[in-house]
C-alpha positions in Angstrom: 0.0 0.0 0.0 1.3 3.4 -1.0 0.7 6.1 1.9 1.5 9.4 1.0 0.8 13.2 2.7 0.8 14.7 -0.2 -2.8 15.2 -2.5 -0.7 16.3 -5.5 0.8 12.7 -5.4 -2.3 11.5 -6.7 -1.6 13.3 -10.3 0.5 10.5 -11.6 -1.9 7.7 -10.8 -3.6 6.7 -14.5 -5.6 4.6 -13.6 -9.6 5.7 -12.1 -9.1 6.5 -8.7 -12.2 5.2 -5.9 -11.3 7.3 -3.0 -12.8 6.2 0.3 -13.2 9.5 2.8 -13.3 9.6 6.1 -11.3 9.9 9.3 -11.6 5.8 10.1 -10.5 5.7 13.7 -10.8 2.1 14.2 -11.7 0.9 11.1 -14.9 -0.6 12.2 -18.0 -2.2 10.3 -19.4 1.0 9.6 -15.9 2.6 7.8 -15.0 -1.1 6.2 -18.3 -0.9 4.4 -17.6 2.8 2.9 -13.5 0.7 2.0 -15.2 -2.1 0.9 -17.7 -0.5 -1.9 -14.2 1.9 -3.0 -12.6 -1.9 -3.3 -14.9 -3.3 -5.6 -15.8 -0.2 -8.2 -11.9 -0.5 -8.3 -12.2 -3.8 -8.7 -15.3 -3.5 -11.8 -13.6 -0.6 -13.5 -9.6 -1.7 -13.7 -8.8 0.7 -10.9 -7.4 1.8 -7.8 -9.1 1.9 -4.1 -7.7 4.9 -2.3 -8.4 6.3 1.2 -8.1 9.5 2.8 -8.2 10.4 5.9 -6.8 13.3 8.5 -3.9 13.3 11.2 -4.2 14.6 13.7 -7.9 14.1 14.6 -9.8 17.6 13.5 -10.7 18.4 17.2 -7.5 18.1 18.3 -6.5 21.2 16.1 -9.6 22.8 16.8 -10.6 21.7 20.7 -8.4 20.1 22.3 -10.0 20.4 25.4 -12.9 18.0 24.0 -10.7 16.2 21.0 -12.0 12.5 21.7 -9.5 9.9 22.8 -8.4 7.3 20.0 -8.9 3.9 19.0 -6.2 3.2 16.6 -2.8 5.8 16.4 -1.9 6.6 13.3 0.0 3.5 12.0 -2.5 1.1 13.6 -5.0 2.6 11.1 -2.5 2.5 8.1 -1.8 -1.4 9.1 -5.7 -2.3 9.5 -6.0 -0.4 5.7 -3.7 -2.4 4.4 -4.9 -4.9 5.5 -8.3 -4.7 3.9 -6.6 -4.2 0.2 -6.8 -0.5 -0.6 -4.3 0.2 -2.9 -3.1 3.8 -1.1 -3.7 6.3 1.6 -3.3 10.1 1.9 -3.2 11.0 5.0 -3.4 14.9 5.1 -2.1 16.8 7.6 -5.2 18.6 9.7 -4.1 22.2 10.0 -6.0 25.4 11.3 -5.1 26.5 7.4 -6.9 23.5 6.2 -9.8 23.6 8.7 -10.4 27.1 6.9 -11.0 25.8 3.4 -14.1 26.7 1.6 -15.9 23.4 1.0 -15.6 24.6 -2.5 -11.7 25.3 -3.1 -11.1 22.0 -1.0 -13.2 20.0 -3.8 -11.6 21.8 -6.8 -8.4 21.1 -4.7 -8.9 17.2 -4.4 -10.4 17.6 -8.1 -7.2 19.0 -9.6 -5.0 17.1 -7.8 -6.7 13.3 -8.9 -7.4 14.0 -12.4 -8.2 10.2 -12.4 -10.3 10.4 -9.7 -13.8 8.7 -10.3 -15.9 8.6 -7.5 -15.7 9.6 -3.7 -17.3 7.1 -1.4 -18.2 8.7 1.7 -20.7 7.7 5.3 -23.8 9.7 5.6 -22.3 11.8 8.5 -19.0 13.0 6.4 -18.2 16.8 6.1 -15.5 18.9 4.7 -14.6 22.3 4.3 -15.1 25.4 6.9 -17.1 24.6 9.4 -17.7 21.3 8.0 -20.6 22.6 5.9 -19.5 20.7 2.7 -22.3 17.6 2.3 -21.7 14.3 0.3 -24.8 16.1 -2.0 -22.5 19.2 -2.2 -19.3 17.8 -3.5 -21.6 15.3 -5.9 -23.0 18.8 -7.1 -18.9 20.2 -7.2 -18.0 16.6 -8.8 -20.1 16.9 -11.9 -18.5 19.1 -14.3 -15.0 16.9 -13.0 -16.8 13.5 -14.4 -16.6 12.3 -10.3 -19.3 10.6 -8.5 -19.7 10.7 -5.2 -21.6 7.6 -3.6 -23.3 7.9 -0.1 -23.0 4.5 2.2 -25.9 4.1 4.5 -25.0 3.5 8.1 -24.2 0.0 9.2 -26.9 -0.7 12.7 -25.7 -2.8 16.1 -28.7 -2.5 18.3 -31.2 -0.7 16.6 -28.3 2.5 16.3 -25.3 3.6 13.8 -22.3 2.0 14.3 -19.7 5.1 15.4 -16.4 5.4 16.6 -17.9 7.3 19.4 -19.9 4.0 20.7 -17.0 1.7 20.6 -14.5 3.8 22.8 -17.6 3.9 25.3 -18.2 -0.4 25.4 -14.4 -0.3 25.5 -14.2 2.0 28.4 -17.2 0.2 30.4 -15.5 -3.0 29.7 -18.3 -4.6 27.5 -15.8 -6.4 25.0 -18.3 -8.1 23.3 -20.3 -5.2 22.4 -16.9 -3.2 20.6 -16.4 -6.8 18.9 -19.5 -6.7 17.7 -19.3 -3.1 15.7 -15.5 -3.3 15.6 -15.9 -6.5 13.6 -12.4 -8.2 15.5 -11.8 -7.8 19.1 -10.9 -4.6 20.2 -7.2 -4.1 20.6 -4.2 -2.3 21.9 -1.2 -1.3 20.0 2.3 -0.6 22.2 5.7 -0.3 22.2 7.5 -2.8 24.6 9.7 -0.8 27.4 11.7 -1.3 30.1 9.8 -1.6 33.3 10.6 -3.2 36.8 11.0 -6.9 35.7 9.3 -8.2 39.1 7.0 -10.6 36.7 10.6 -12.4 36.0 11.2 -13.4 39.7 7.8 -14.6 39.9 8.1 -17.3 37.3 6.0 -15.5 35.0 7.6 -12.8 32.7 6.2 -9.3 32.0 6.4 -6.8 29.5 5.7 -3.0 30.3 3.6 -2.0 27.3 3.7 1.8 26.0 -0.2 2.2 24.3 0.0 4.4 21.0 -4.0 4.6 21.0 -5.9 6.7 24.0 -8.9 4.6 24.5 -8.5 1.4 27.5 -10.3 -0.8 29.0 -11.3 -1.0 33.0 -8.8 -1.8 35.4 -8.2 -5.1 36.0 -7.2 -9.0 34.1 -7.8 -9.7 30.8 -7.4 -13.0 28.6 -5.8 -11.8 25.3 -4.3 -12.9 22.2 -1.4 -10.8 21.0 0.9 -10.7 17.3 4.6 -10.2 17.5 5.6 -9.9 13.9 3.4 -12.3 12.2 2.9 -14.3 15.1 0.4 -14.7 17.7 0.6 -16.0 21.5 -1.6 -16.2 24.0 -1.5 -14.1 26.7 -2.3 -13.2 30.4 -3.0 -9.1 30.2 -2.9 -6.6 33.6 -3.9 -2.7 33.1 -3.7 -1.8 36.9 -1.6 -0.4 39.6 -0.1 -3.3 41.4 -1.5 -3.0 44.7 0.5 -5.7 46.0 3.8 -4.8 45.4 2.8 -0.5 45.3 0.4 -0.8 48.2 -3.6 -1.5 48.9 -4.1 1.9 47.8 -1.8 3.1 45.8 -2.7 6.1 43.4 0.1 5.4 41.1 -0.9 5.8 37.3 -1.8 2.4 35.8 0.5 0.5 33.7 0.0 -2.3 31.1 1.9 -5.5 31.4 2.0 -8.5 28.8 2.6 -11.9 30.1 3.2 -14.4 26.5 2.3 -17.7 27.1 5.4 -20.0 25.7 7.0 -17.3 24.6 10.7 -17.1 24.5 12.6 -13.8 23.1 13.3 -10.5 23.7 10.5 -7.5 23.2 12.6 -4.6 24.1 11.2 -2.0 21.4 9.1 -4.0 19.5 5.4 -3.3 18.9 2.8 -6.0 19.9 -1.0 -5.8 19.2 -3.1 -7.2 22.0 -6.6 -8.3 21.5 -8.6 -8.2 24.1 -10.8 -11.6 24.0 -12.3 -11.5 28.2 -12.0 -10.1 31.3 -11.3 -12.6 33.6 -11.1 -10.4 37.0 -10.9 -7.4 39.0 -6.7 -6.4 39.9 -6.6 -7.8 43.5 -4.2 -7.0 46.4 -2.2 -10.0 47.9 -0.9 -11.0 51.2 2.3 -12.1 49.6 3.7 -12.8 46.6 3.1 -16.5 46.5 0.0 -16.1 46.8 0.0 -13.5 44.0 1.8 -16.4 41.9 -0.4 -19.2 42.2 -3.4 -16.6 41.0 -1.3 -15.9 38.1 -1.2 -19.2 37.6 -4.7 -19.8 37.5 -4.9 -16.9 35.3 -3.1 -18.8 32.5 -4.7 -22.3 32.4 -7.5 -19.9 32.2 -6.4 -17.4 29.5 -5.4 -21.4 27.9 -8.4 -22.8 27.8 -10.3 -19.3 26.2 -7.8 -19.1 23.3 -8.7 -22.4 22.7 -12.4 -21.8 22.6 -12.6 -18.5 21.5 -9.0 -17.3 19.8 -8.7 -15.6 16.4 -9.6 -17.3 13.8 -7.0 -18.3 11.2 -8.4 -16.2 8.5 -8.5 -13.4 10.6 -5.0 -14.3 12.0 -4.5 -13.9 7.7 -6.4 -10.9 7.2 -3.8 -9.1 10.0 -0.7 -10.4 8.7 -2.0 -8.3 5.6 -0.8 -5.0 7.3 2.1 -6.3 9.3 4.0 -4.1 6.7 3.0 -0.8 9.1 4.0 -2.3 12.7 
């Protein structure tokens, strides 16, 4: 997959271009849909699927103070994209400058730069331009003298209600995994960096690595069965996002930190980036009396985390579909 910042790259492409808009933070059902129908007009008409999308988020230029938190950084999306089989990405830079483009000089912007450009397939809810006033009806109008379509994907529903970004970092934050599964359409994950942390989890028989999260949005405190990817491929895995009250104290205020244990893993993470899926919560974080009894819960943790990879693990062509975009972490 190509990525590029810069629109103008677009000039050379001669072949129709099916651009896919959109910010896609996560890449759920509702964004794969608008990807998917980009994919196969490609597909029909010799083509190439494109996406573009913004970095940073548009509020975070414009309100920080409310800019919601992320599900996927920047290179999590690009991976997920490639993933799916889109043949580039422009990925614009979100200025104040940009923010202040007439929803009519950004069209005959996007217009000169892709002369190929076909068609822009876009969600119901997608703006552009100065104060987001630009409608999917509006650049259809714009797109007609430029011989480019612009097709309008209805929503995709989980519960009677539009899938949205917005919905999935609240099941994430109350902890209802399944729910984010559902509209994610994988289980939701956690991207991070592997860094040096206090290696207590060595002593114990039961190796740990500190994980640095590149997206915003966590889950609840506490245990969590996961399956995780290093490289291209996956372990099973014994997750803690807490404050380890029984080393740091009953009530200790420190800030939480995420810690990996691989099951039958043998290696060395130290800056690497894993992606953890989080398949269950399996309990609350709990404050020992001592750290053998802190051991033989771990313990128990695994067979556990064990037995629910084996029931309920990532399928093999979804273990495929990932390795897809392996390229971007």
């Amino acid at each position: 997959m190509i990525t590029t910042e810069n629109l103008h790259d677009l000039q050379i492409r001669e072949k129709p271009i099916m651009l896919a808009a959109g910010f896609f933070d996560g890449v759920h059902l509702g964004h794969q849909s608008v990807i998917a129908h980009a994919i196969q007009s490609a597909k029909a008409q010799d083509g190439e699927a494109w996406v573009m999308t913004f970095a940073p988020h548009p509020m975070k230029v414009l309100k920080p103070e409310i800019a919601p938190l992320m599900l996927t950084s920047l290179e999590h999306k690009l991976a997920l994209l490639e993933a799916h089989g889109v043949d580039g990405t422009i990925i614009l830079p979100f200025t104040r400058e940009l923010a202040a483009t007439s929803p009519v000089d950004f069209a005959n912007w996007l217009f000169h730069c892709a002369p190929s450009l076909t068609q822009v397939v876009v969600g119901e809810n997608w703006r552009f331009g100065s104060r987001a006033a630009g409608t999917p009806d509006l650049l259809a109008e714009f797109g007609r003298d430029a011989g480019v379509s612009v097709h309008t994907m209805p929503p995709v529903m989980y519960r009677d209600a539009p899938i949205s970004s917005t919905r999935i970092r609240d099941a994430i934050q109350s902890g209802e995994l399944e729910t984010a599964a559902a509209m994610l359409g994988r289980p939701p994950g956690i991207l991070g960096t592997v860094i040096p942390g206090r290696a207590v989890g060595r002593t114990l028989g039961f190796p740990s690595a500190n994980i640095d999260p590149h997206n915003e949005v966590l889950p609840p405190i506490g245990i969590y069965a996961v399956e995780a990817r290093v490289g291209n491929t996956f372990y099973a895995g014994a997750f803690s996002y807490g404050r380890r009250p029984t080393f740091d104290g009953k009530d200790s205020m420190s800030a939480p930190v995420l810690e990996l244990h691989l099951i039958d893993f043998e290696g060395d993470l130290y800056g690497r980036n894993v992606e953890i899926f989080l398949l269950k919560r399996l309990r609350d974080e709990w404050h020992f009396d001592s750290t053998d009894a802190l051991v033989m819960q771990i313990a128990k943790d695994v067979e556990q985390t064990r037995a629910i990879i084996a029931a309920h693990g990532l399928p093999p062509e979804h273990k495929a579909f990932l390795r897809n975009g392996s390229r971007h972490l």
